[in-house]
C-alpha positions in Angstrom: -20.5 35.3 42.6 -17.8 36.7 45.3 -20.2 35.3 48.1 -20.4 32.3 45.9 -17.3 31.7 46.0 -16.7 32.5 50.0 -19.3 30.3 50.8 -18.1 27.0 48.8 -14.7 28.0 50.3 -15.8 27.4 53.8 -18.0 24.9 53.1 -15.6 22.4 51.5 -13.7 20.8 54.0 -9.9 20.0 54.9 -9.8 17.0 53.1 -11.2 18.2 49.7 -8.4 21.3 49.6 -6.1 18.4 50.2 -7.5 16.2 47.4 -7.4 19.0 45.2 -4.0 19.9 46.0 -2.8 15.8 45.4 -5.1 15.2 42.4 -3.3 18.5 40.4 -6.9 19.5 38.8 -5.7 23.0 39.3 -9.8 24.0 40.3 -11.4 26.0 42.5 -13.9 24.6 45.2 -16.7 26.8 43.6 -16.0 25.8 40.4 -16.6 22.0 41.1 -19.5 22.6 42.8 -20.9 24.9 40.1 -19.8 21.8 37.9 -22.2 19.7 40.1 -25.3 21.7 39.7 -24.9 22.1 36.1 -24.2 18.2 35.5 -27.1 17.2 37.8 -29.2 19.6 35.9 -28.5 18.7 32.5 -28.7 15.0 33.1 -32.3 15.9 35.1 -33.2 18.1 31.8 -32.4 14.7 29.4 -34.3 12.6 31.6 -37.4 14.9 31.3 -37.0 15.2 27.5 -36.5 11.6 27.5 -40.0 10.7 29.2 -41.5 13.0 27.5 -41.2 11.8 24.0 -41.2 7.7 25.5 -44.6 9.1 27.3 -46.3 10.3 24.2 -44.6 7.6 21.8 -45.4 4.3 24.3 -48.3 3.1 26.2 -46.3 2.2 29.2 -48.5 0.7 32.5 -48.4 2.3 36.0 -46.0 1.1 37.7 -43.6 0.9 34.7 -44.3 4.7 34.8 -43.5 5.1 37.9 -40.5 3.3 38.2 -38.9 5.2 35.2 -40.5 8.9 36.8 -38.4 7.6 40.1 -35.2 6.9 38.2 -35.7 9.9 35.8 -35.0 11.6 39.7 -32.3 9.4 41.0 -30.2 9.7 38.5 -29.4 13.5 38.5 -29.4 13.1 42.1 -26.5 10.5 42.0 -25.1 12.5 39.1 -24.8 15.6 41.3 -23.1 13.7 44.6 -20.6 12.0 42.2 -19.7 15.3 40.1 -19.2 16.8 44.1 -17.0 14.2 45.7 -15.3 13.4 42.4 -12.1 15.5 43.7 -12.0 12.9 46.6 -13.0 9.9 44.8 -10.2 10.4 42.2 -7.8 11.0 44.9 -8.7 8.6 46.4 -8.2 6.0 43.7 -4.9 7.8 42.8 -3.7 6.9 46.0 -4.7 3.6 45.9 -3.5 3.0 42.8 -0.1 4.4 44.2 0.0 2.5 46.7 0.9 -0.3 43.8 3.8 1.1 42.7 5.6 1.0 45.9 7.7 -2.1 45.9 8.9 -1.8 42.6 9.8 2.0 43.2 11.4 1.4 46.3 13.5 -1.4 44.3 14.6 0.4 42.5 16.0 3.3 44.5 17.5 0.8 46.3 19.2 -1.6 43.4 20.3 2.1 42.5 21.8 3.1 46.0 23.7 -0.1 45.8 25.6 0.6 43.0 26.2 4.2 43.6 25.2 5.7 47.1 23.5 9.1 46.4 19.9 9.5 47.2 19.7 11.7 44.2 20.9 9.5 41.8 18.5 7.1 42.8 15.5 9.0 43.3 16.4 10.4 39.9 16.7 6.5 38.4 13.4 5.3 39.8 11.6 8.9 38.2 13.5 8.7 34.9 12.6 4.8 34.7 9.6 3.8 35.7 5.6 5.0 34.2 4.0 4.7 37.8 1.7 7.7 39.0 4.4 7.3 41.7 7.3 7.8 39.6 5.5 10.8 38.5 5.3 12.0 42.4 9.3 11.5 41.9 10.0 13.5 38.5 7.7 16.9 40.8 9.8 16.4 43.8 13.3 16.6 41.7 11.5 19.8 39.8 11.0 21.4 42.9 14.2 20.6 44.2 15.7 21.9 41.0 13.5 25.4 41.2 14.9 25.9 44.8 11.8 25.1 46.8 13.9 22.8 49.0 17.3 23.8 50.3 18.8 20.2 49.7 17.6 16.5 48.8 17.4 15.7 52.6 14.7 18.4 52.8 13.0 17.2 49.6 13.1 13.5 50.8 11.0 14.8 54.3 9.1 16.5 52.8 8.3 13.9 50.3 8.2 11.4 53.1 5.6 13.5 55.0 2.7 13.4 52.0 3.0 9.6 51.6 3.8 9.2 55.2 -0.5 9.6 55.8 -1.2 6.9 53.2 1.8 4.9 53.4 3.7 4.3 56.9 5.7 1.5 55.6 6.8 3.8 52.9 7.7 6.8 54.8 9.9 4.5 56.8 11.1 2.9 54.2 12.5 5.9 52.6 13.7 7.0 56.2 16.1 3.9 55.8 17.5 4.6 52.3 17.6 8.1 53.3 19.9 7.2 56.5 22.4 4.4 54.9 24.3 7.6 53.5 25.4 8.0 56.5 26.6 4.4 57.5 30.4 4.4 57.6 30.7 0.3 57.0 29.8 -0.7 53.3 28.6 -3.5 54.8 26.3 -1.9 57.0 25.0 0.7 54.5 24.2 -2.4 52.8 22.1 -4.3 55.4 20.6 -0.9 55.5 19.2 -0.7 52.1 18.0 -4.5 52.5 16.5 -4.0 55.2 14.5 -1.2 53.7 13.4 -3.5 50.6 12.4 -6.2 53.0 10.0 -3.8 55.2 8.2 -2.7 51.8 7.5 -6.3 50.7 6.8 -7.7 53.8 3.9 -4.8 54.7 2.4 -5.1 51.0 2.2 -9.0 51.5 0.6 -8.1 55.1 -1.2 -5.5 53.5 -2.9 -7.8 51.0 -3.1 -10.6 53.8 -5.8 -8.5 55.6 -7.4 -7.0 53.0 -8.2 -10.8 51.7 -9.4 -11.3 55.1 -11.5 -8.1 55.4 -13.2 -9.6 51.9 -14.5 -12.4 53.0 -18.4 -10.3 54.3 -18.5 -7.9 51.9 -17.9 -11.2 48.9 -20.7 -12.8 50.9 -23.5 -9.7 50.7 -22.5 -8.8 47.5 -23.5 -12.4 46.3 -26.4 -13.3 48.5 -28.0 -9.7 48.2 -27.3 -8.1 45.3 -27.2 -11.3 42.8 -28.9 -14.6 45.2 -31.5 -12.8 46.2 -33.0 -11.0 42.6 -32.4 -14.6 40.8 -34.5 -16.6 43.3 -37.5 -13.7 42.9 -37.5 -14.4 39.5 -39.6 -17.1 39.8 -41.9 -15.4 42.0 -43.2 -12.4 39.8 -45.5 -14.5 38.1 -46.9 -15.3 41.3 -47.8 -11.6 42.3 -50.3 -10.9 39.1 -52.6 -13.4 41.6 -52.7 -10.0 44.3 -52.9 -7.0 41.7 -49.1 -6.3 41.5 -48.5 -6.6 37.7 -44.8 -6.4 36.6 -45.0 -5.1 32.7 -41.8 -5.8 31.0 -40.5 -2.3 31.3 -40.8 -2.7 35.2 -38.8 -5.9 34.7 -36.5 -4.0 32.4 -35.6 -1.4 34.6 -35.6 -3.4 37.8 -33.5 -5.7 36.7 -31.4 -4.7 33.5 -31.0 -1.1 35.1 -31.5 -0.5 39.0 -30.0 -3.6 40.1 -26.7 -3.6 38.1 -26.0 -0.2 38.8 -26.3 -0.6 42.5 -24.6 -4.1 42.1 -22.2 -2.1 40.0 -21.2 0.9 42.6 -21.2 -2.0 45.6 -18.2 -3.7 43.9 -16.9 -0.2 43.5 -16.9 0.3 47.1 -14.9 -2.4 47.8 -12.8 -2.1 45.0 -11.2 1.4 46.2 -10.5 0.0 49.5 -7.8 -2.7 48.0 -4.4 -1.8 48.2 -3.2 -2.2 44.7 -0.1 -4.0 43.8 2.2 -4.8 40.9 -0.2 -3.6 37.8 0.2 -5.1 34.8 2.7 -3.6 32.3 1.6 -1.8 29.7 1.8 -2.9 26.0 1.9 -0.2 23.2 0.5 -0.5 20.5 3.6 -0.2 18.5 4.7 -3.4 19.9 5.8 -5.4 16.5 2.9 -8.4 17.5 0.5 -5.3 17.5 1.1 -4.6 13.8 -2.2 -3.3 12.2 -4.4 -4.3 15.3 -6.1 -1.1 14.9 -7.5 -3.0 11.5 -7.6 -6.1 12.8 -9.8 -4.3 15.4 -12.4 -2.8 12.6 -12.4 -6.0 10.8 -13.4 -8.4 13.6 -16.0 -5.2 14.8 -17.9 -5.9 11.1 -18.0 -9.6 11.3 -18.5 -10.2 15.0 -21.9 -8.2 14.5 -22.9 -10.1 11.0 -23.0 -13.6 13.3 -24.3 -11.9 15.9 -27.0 -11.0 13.7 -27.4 -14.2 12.3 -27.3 -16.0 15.4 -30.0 -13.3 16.5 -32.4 -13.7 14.3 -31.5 -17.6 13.9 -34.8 -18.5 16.1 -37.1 -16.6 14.3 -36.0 -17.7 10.7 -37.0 -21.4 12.1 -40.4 -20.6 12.8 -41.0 -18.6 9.6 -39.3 -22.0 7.9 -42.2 -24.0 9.9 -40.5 -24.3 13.1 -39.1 -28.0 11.8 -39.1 -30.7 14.8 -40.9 -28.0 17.1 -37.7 -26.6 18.5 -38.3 -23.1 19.0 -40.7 -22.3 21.9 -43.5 -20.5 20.8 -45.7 -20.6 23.4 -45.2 -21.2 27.3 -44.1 -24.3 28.4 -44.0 -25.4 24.4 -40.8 -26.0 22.4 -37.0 -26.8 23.2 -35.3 -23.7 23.1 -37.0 -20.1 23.5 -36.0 -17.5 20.3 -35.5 -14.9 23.0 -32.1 -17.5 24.1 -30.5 -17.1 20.3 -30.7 -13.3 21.1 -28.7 -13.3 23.9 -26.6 -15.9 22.3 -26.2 -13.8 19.4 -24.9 -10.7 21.9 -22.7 -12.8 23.2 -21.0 -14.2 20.6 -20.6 -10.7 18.9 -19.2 -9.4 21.7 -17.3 -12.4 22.7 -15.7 -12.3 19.2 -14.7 -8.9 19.1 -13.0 -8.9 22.5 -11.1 -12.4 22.0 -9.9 -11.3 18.7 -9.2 -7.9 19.8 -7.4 -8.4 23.0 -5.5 -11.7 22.9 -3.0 -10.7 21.4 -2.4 -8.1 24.4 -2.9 -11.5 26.5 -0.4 -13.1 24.5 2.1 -10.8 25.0 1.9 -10.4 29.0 2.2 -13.9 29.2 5.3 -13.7 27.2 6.3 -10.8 29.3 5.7 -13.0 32.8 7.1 -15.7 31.7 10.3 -14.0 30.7 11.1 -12.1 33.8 10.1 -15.3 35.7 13.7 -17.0 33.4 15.2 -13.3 34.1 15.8 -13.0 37.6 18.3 -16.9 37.1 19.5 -15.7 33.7 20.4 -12.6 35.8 22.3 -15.2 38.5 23.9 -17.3 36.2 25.5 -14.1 34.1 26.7 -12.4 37.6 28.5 -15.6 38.7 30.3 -15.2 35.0 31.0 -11.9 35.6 32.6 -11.9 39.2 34.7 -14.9 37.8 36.6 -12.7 35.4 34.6 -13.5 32.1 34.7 -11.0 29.2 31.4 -9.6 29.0 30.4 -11.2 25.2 31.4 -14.6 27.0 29.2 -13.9 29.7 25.9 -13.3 27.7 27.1 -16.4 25.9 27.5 -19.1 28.2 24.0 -17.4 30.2 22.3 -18.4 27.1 24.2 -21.6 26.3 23.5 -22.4 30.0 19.1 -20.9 29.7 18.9 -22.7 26.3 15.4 -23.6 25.6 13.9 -20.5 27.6 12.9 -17.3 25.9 15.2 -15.1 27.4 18.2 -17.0 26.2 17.5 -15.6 22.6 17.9 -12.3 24.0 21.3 -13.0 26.1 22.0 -14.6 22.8 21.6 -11.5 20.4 24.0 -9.5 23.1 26.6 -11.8 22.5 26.3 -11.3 19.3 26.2 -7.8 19.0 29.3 -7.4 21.5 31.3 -10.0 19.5 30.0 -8.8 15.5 29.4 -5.5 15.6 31.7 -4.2 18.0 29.5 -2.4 20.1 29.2 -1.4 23.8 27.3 -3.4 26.1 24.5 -0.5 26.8 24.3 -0.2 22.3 24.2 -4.3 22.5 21.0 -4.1 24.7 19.2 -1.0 24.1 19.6 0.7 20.7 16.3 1.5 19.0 17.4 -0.5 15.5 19.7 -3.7 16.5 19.2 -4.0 20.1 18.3 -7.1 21.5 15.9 -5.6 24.3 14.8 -3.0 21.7 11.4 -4.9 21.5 10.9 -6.2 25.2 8.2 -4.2 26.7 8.7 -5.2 30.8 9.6 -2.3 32.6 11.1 -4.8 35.1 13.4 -6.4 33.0 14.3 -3.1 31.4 15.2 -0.9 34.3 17.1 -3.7 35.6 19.6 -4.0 32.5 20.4 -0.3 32.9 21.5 -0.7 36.3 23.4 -4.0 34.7 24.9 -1.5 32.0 26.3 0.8 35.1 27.3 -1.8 37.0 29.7 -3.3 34.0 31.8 -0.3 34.5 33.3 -1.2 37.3 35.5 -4.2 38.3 34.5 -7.5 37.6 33.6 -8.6 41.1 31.8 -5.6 42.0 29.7 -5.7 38.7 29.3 -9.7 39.2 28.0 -8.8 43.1 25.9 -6.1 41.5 24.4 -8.8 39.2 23.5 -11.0 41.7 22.3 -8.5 43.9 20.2 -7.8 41.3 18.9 -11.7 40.4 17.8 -11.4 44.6 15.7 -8.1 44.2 14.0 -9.7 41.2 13.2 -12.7 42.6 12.0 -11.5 46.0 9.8 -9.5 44.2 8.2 -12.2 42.6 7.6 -14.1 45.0 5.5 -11.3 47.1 3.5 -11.0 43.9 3.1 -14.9 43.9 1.9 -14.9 47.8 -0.4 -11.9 46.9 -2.3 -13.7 44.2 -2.7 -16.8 46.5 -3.8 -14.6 49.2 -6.7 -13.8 47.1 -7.2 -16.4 45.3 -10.6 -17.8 47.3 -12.1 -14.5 46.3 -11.3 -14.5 43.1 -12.4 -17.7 42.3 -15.5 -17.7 44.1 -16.5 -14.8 42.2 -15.7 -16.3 38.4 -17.2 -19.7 39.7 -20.1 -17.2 40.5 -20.3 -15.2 37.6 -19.4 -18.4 35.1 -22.0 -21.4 36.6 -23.8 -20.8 39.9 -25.3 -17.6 38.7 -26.8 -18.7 35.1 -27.6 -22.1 36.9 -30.1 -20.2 39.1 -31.0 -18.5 36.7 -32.2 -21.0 34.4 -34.1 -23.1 37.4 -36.1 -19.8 38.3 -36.3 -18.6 34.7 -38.0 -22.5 34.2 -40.0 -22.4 37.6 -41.8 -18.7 36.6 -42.8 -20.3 33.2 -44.6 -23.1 35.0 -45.9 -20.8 37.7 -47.3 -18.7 34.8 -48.7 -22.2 32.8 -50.6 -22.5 36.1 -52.0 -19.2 36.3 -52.9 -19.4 32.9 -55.0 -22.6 33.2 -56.3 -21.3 36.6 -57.3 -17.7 34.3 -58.8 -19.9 31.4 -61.0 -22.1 34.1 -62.4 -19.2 36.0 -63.5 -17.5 32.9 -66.1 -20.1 32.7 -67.6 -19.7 36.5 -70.1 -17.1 37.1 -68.5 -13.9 38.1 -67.9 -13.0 41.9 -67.2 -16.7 42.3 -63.9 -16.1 44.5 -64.6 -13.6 46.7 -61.9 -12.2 48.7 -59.4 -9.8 49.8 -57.1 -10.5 47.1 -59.8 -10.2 44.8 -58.7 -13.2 42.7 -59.9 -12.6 38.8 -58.6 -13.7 35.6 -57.4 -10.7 34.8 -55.3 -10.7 37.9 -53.9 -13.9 37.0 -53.0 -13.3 33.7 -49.4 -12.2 33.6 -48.8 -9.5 31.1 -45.1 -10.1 30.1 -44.9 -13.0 27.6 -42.1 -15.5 28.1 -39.6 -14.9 25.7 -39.1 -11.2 26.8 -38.9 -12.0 30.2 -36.3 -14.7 28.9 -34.2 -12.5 27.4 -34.6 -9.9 30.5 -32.9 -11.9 32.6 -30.9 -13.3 30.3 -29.5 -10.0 29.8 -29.0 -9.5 33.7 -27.0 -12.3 33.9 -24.9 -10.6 31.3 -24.5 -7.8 32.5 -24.0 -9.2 36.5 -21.1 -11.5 34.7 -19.4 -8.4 33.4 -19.7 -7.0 36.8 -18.3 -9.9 38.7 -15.8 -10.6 36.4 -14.6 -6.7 36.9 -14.9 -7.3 40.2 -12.6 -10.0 40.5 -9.9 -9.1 38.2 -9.5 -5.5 39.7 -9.0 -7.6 42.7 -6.5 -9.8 41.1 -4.2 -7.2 39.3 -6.0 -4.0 40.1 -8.6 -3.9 37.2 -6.3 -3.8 34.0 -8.6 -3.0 31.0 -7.3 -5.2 28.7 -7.3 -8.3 31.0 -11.0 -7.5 32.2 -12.1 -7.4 28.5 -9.8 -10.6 27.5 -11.3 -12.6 30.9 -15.4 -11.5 29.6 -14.3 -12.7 26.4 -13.2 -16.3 28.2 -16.0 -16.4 30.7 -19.2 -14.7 29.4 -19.6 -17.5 26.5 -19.4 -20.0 29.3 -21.6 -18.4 31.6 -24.2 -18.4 28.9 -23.8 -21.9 27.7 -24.7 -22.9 31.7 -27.5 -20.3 31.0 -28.7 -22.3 28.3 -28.1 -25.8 29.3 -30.1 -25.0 33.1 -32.9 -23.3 31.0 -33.8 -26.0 28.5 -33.2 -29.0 30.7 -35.2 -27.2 33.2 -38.2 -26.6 31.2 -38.2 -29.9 30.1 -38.2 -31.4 33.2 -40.7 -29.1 35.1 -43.3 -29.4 31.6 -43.6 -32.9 32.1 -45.1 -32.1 35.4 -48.2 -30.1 34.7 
C-alpha cells in the first residue's frame, strides 16, 4: 500500500493536487484512484450479472448480443475515467460556476465600499450576504484571516487575488482597484475608483459571453447535424439493410438508439456546457416560501394521478382494438390504420411526465417571474425613494410617496407596508423591512433586492444627502446590472432558440417523415419477400444473396415506432438541457419547468408528421 500510495502520488499531476486543494474533498490521490478501480469494477461486475440472467432469460439475435457484450465493456471503462478525473471535472465546473457570481459579488463590495471605505467591511458584506460558491471563497478568506494565516487584509486580498487571478483576470484586477481606492485621498476620486472597478467586471462578463456565443456557433452545428440529423435520416434506411444480411432486431435498435446515441449526444452537450462562463444564476426559492405551502403533497398527489392517465392514455390504443378497432384507427398492421398504438405509449409518457413536472414546478416558475419582475420596478423604486431622501423627506414619507409614485407595480405594496410599519408601529427602518413576523421584505426571496436594502438600512444613518446619494448610487448599480444580464441573454439568444426550435419541431418533423418512409420501405420488402417465395429457389443469384428471409425485416412497426419515438424524447430532454444551461446556467427547476412546456409540443409535431406522413406515402404503393 506505501508504494501504492508513492506511486499515485507521482503519477497525478500538478493540476489534480490543485483541483483537490480548490474542490475541498479533503482526499488523497490514491484514494481516488482506488475509488476508480473499485467503481469501474463493480459497475463491470453488474453488467456481467446483468447479461447473464438477460442471456439465459431472452433469446436475443447476434448482433443485439454483441452490441449489449460491447456496452457491458464500455460502460465500466467510461465509469473508471469519469470516477478518475472527477476531482478535475468538479473543479472545473466549480469554477465555472464561480465565474457567475462575479458581478454581483464584486457589486456588492463595491455598493459596500461606497458607503463605508474598509475593504474588510465589505468583503465581510458580500460573504455574510450572498449564497454564491464565491461568497463562500469569501467567508474561508476572512476565517483565515481571523486564525492569523495572513498578517493583514491587504495580504489576504493578494492572496485571494492570486487563486482567482488564473481563472479570472478581470477579477483579480478588479479587486486590485477596490483594494487601491483606500488609498485615494479625493472622495471623489476614490469614487471613480470603485466605478471604474464595477464597470471592468460587467464589461469583461458581457465580452466574455460575447465570444463564447460566437465560439458556439460549430460546435451547435455538429451537435445537430451529427449527433441528431444524421441518426433521424438513417432511420428510414434500416429497413433497407435486411436486403444485404444486416438485420437490426429491436434490441439493436434499442440500444443504438435509446442508449448509445443519447449518452454520447448527452456527454457532447456536456462538453460544451463546461466551457460557458456562467452568469447571474437564478435565485433560489425555498421551499418554505408561503406560495410553496404543502408542495411536497401537492408533489405526491400529482405523482399518483399523472401516472393513472398516463396509464390510460397508454393502454388507450390497445383497448380500441380489443373494442373492434371502430373506424379502423389504430394501425394494426404496416401501412394499415390512422394512428399506430405504439404513438399512445409515448403519448401516455409524456403526458405523465409532462403533468407531474408542470404541476410540480410552476409554481417555482411563478415565483421567479415575480422575483424578475420585481427587481426590474426595484432599481426606479430605488431612484425615486433616494431623490426623497436627499430632499430632506422623513423616511415613512419617503416609502410613501415611492409607492404612491410606483402605484400599480408590485413592489409598491412593499414600499407601501414600510410606510406603514415606520408610521403604526413605531419601528426602525431596518425592523420595518426585515423582521421575520411583520416585515414587509420578510417574504421576498431575491438576494438582489435583499442585500441592497441592508446597505439602504446603513445608509439611512447618516445625513440625508449622503443616504439619498447612497440611494441612487444604489438604483445605478442595479440597473447596470440588469442590463449586462439583458445583453447576455440576447447574445445567446440564436443558440438558444435554434436549439428549442430543434428539439420542439424540426427534430420530431424528421422523425415522423423517416419513421413513415421505413414503413413503406418495409411494405416494399414485404411484397418483394411474399413474391419471391413463389419463384423457384436460387432465382436471384448474387453477391448480396437476395432471399426472403433477407428481406423480411424482423422488428415489427409499432416497436420500432415507439423506439424512436422514445429517442426523440429523450434527444428533447437533452436539447432542452442544453439550451437552458446555456441560458441561465442549467437551473434545475427551469430545465424541468421548460421539458414540461416543450416535450408535449415536440410530441404533438411527432404525431402530426407521423400520421400525415403515412397517409400520404400509403396512397403510393
Amino acid at each position: 500500500m506505501e508504494s501504492f500510495k508513492d506511486k499515485a502520488q507521482r503519477s497525478t499531476s500538478e493540476s489534480y493536487h490543485d483541483a483537490m486543494t480548490y474542490t475541498g474533498l479533503g482526499l488523497q490521490p490514491h484514494e481516488t484512484v482506488l475509488f476508480s478501480y473499485l467503481a469501474a469494477l463493480f459497475s463491470l461486475i453488474i453488467a456481467i450479472v446483468f447479461n447473464f440472467v438477460l442471456f439465459r432469460v431472452v433469446f436475443l439475435e447476434n448482433t443485439t448480443m454483441f452490441a449489449i457484450i460491447v456496452l457491458s465493456l464500455m460502460i465500466p471503462l467510461g465509469v473508471l475515467i469519469y470516477t478518475s478525473e472527477y476531482v478535475k471535472i468538479h473543479s472545473m465546473w466549480m469554477k465555472v460556476s464561480s465565474l457567475g457570481d462575479i458581478p454581483e459579488i464584486v457589486s456588492y463590495i463595491v455598493m459596500s465600499m461606497k458607503l463605508v471605505p474598509n475593504m474588510e467591511v465589505a468583503v465581510r458584506f458580500a460573504a455574510g450576504n450572498s449564497s454564491r460558491p464565491l461568497a463562500k471563497d469569501l467567508r474561508k478568506m476572512i476565517w483565515n484571516l481571523h486564525v492569523r494565516e495572513y498578517r493583514g487584509m491587504d495580504e489576504a486580498v493578494v492572496k485571494f487575488t492570486e487563486l482567482w487571478g488564473r481563472e479570472s483576470e478581470y477579477f483579480k484586477r478588479a479587486l486590485h482597484l477596490i483594494k487601491s481606492s483606500t488609498s485615494e485621498p479625493d472622495e471623489a476620486q476614490r469614487i471613480i475608483t470603485l466605478n471604474r472597478s464595477l464597470d471592468l467586471v460587467l464589461e469583461s462578463t458581457e465580452s466574455l459571453m460575447d465570444s463564447f456565443a460566437a465560439k458556439l456557433k460549430t460546435p451547435t452545428y455538429v451537435l445537430y447535424s451529427i449527433f441528431i440529423l444524421i441518426p433521424l435520416a438513417l432511420v428510414a434506411m434500416i429497413p433497407a439493410m435486411a436486403v444485404v444480411g444486416i438485420r437490426f432486431g429491436i434490441g439493436t435498435l434499442f440500444i443504438v438508439y435509446n442508449v448509445i446515441l443519447p449518452l454520447v449526444t448527452f456527454a457532447y452537450a456536456e462538453y460544451i456546457i463546461m466551457q460557458r462562463p456562467a452568469a447571474f444564476v437564478p435565485q433560489r426559492i425555498p421551499e418554505k416560501h408561503p406560495q410553496l405551502k404543502d408542495i411536497k403533497k401537492v408533489k405526491q398527489r400529482t405523482l399518483i394521478f399523472s401516472l393513472v392517465i398516463g396509464l390510460f392514455i397508454s393502454s388507450l390504443g390497445y383497448i380500441m382494438i380489443y373494442l373492434g378497432n371502430p373506424w379502423g384507427i389504430v394501425s394494426t398492421d404496416t401501412l394499415s390504420g390512422l394512428v399506430p398504438p405504439a404513438l399512445f405509449i409515448i403519448w401516455g409518457i409524456v403526458c405523465a411526465g409532462s403533468i407531474y413536472l408542470n404541476v410540480s414546478y410552476a409554481p417555482y416558475k411563478k415565483i421567479r417571474d415575480e422575483i424578475r419582475k420585481m427587481e426590474n420596478e426595484f432599481s426606479d423604486a430605488l431612484f425615486v425613494l433616494g431623490r426623497r431622501i436627499a430632499e430632506g423627506r422623513s423616511s415613512e414619507e419617503a416609502f410613501m410617496y415611492t409607492a404612491a409614485t410606483m402605484k400599480g407595480t408590485d413592489i409598491a405594496r412593499y414600499f407601501e407596508r414600510i410606510s406603514f410599519n415606520l408610521m403604526n408601529m413605531r419601528t426602525d427602518v431596518n425592523s420595518a423591512i426585515f423582521d421575520d413576523g411583520y416585515g414587509a421584505f420578510k417574504d421576498v426571496y431575491s438576494e438582489r433586492i435583499k442585500t441592497t436594502m441592508v446597505l439602504l438600512v446603513e445608509s439611512v444613518h447618516k445625513s440625508h444627502i449622503v443616504a439619498g446619494i447612497a440611494v441612487v448610487k444604489l438604483a445605478d448599480h442595479l440597473k447596470e446590472l440588469q442590463n449586462v444580464e439583458s445583453n447576455i441573454r440576447r447574445s445567446l439568444y440564436d443558440m438558444t432558440s435554434t436549439m428549442r426550435s430543434t428539439a420542439a419541431i424540426f427534430a420530431p418533423l424528421i422523425a415522423g417523415v423517416t419513421i413513415a418512409l421505413s414503413e413503406v420501405i418495409t411494405k416494399i420488402l414485404q411484397n418483394i419477400a411474399e413474391s419471391m417465395t413463389r419463384l423457384p429457389e436460387n432465382a436471384f443469384p448474387g453477391p448480396a444473396q437476395i432471399s426472403p428471409q433477407n428481406i423480411d425485416q424482423s422488428i415489427s412497426s409499432e416497436l420500432f415506432i415507439f423506439s424512436i419515438g422514445l429517442y426523440i424524447i429523450l434527444i428533447t430532454v437533452i436539447l432542452v438541457r442544453f439550451a437552458g444551461a446555456i441560458e441561465y446556467g442549467g437551473d434545475k427547476v427551469q430545465l424541468r419547468y421548460d421539458i414540461s412546456r416543450i416535450l408535449p409540443v415536440t410530441i404533438v409535431v411527432f404525431t402530426v408528421s407521423t400520421i400525415f406522413s403515412r397517409v400520404v406515402f400509403s396512397g403510393m404503393i
